[in-house]
C-alpha positions in Angstrom: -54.7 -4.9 -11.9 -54.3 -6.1 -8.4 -51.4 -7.7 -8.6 -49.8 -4.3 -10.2 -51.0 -2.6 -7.5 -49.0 -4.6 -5.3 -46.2 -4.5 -6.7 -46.1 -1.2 -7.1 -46.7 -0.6 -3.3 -44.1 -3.1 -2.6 -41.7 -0.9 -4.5 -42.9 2.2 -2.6 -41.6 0.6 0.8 -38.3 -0.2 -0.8 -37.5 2.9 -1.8 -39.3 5.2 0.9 -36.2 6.5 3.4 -36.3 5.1 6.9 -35.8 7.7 9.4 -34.2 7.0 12.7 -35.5 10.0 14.8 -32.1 11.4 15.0 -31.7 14.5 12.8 -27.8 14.3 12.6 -27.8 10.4 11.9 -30.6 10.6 9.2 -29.0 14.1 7.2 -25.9 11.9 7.2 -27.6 9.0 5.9 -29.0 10.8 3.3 -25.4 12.6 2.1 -24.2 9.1 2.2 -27.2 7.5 -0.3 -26.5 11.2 -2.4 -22.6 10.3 -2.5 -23.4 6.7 -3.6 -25.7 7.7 -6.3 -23.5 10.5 -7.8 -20.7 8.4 -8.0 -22.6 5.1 -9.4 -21.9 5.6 -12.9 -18.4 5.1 -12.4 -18.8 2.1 -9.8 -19.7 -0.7 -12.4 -21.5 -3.9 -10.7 -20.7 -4.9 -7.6 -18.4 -8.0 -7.2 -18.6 -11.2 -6.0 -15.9 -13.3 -4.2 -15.1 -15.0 -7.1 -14.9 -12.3 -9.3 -12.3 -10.7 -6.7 -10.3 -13.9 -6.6 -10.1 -13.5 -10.4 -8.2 -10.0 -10.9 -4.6 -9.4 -11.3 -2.9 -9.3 -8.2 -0.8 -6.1 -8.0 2.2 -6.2 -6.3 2.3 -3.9 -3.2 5.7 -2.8 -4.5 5.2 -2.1 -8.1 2.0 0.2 -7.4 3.6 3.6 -8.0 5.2 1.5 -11.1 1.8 2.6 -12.1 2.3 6.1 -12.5 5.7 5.7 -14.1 4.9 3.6 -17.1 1.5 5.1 -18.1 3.4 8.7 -18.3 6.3 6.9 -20.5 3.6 5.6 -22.7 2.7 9.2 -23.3 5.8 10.3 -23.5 7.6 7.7 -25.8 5.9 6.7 -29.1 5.9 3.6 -30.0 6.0 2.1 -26.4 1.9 1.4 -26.2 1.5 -1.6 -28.3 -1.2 -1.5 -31.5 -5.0 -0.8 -29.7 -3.7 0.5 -26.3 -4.1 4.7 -26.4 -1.9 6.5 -24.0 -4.4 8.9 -23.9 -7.1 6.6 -22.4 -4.3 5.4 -20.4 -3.7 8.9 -18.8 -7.4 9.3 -18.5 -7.6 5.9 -16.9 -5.4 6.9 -14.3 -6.2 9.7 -13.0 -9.9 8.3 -12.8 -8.1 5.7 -10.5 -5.9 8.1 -8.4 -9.5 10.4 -7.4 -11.4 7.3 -6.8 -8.9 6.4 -4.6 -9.2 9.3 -2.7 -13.0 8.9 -2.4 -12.4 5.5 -1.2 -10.1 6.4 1.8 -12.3 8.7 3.0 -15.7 6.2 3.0 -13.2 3.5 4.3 -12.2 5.3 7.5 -16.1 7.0 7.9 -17.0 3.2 7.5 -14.5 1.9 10.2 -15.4 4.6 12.3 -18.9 3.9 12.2 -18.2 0.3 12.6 -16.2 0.5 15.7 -18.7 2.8 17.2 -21.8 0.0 16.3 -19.5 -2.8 17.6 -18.9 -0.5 21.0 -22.4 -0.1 21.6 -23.5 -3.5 20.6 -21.5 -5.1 23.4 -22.4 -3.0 26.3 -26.1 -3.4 25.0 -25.3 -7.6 24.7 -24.0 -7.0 28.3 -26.9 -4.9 29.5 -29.2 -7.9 28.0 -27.3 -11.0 29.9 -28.0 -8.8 33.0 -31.4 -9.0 32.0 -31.7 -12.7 31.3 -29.8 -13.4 34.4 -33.2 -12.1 36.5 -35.6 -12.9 34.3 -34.3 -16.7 34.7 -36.1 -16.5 38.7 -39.0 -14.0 37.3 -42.1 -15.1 39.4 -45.7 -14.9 37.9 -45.6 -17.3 34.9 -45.1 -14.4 32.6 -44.7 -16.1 28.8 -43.3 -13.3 27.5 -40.2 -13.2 30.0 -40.6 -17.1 29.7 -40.2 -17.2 25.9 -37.1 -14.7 25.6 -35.8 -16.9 28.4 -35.9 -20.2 26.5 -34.6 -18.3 22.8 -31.8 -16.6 25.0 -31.0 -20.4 26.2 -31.3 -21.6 22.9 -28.6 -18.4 21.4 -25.8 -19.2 24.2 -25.8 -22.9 23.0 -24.9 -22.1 19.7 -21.9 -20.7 21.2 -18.1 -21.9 20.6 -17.1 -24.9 22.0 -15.5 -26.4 25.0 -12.0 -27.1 24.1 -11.1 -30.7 24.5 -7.9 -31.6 26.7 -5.5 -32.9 24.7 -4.3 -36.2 25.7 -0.5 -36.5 26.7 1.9 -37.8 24.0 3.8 -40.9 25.2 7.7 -40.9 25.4 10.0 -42.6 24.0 11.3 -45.9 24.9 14.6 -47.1 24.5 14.4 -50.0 21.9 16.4 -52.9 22.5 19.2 -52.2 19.6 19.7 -49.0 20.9 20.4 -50.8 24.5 24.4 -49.7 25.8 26.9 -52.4 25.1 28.0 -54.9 27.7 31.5 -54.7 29.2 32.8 -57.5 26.7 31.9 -55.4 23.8 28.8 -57.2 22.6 25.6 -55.3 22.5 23.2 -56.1 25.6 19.5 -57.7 24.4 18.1 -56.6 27.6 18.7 -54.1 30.8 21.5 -56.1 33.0 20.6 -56.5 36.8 22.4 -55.6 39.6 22.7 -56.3 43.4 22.8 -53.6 46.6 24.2 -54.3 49.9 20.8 -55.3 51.3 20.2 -58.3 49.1 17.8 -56.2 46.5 17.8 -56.7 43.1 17.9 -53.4 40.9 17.5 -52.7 37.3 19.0 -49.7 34.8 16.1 -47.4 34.0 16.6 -46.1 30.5 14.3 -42.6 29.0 14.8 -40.5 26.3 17.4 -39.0 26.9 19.3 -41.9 28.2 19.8 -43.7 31.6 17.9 -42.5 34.2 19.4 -44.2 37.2 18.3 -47.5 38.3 15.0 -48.9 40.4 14.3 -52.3 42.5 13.4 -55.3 40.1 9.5 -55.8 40.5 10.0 -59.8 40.1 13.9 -60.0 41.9 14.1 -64.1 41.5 13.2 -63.9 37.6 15.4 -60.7 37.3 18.5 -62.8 38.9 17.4 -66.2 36.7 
């Protein structure tokens, strides 16, 4: 007896309306739950994702196709095949086309509402990082303050993370078959040295895109050898 008693009063709180002390907000709430329940018979269960990934995708292009081969179906006997009534066809349709107009209008009231939510939300996140900002140096060994400190710590952590510097890709070098030919024709196995006026020794320097010019030999005796 007990435990029907509870369950009964359990089911009393779930179905009592929550008011929000705003007479416009709640009268709209309720014309929304009214709207919801009048047109529930025609809703069916509510889909999962799966479910959604499951139905026929309709081309964007072919939609007011529709229209045009459930009227032929009326109009041309013989066109529905054995089991598929033109009349429920017809019937189907226009079912469709008024929900469709239902559903526009709760789409852009829900957007609406939504952006106004999100608006609020972030000046009221704002307003609250204000908040934790002084409350961080709040003298007196308050807990309170203490423990929304500590759980407003522990919320920015879980925050996205610090992109990581990607490390620079390294160029090209010129392989040693791809080396320019010699003056004799035959194909150089290495970068050829050459001398300045001042006795150093300088080397070609070869990068991507070819030679580059040419620098001093790091090692000129082994270079000239």
């Amino acid at each position: 007896m007990a435990k029907t008693k509870a369950v009964n009063q359990k089911q009393a709180v779930a179905v009592a309306p929550v008011g929000t002390g705003d007479p416009v907000i709640d009268t709209a709430r309720q014309d929304v739950l009214h709207a919801l329940a009048t047109v529930e018979p025609l809703l069916g269960q509510p889909m999962d994702g799966s479910e959604r990934i499951r139905l026929v995708k309709v081309r964007r292009s072919g939609q007011q196709l529709i229209v045009t081969f459930v009227g032929l179906a009326s109009l041309k006997p013989g066109l529905a095949p054995p089991g598929m009534d033109p009349a429920v066809l017809a019937t189907n349709l226009t079912q469709y086309q008024q929900m469709v107009v239902l559903s526009n209008a709760a789409t852009g009231l829900a957007k609406r509402l939504a952006d106004a939510v999100a608006e609020r939300q972030a000046v009221l996140w704002t307003d609250a990082l204000t908040l934790y900002g002084i409350a961080q140096y709040w003298k007196g060994g308050d807990m309170e303050v203490q423990t929304a400190v500590a759980q407003m710590k522990a919320a920015l952590a879980l925050g996205p993370k610090a992109s990581q510097a990607k490390k620079p890709k390294k160029s090209k070098q010129t392989s040693p078959a791809s080396a320019p030919a010699s003056g004799d024709g035959s194909q150089s196995t290495g970068p050829a040295t050459t001398g300045t006026g001042n006795g150093t020794q300088q080397v070609p320097l070869y990068g991507p895109d070819g030679p580059e010019g040419t620098v001093p030999a790091t090692n000129p005796a082994k270079a000239g050898s």
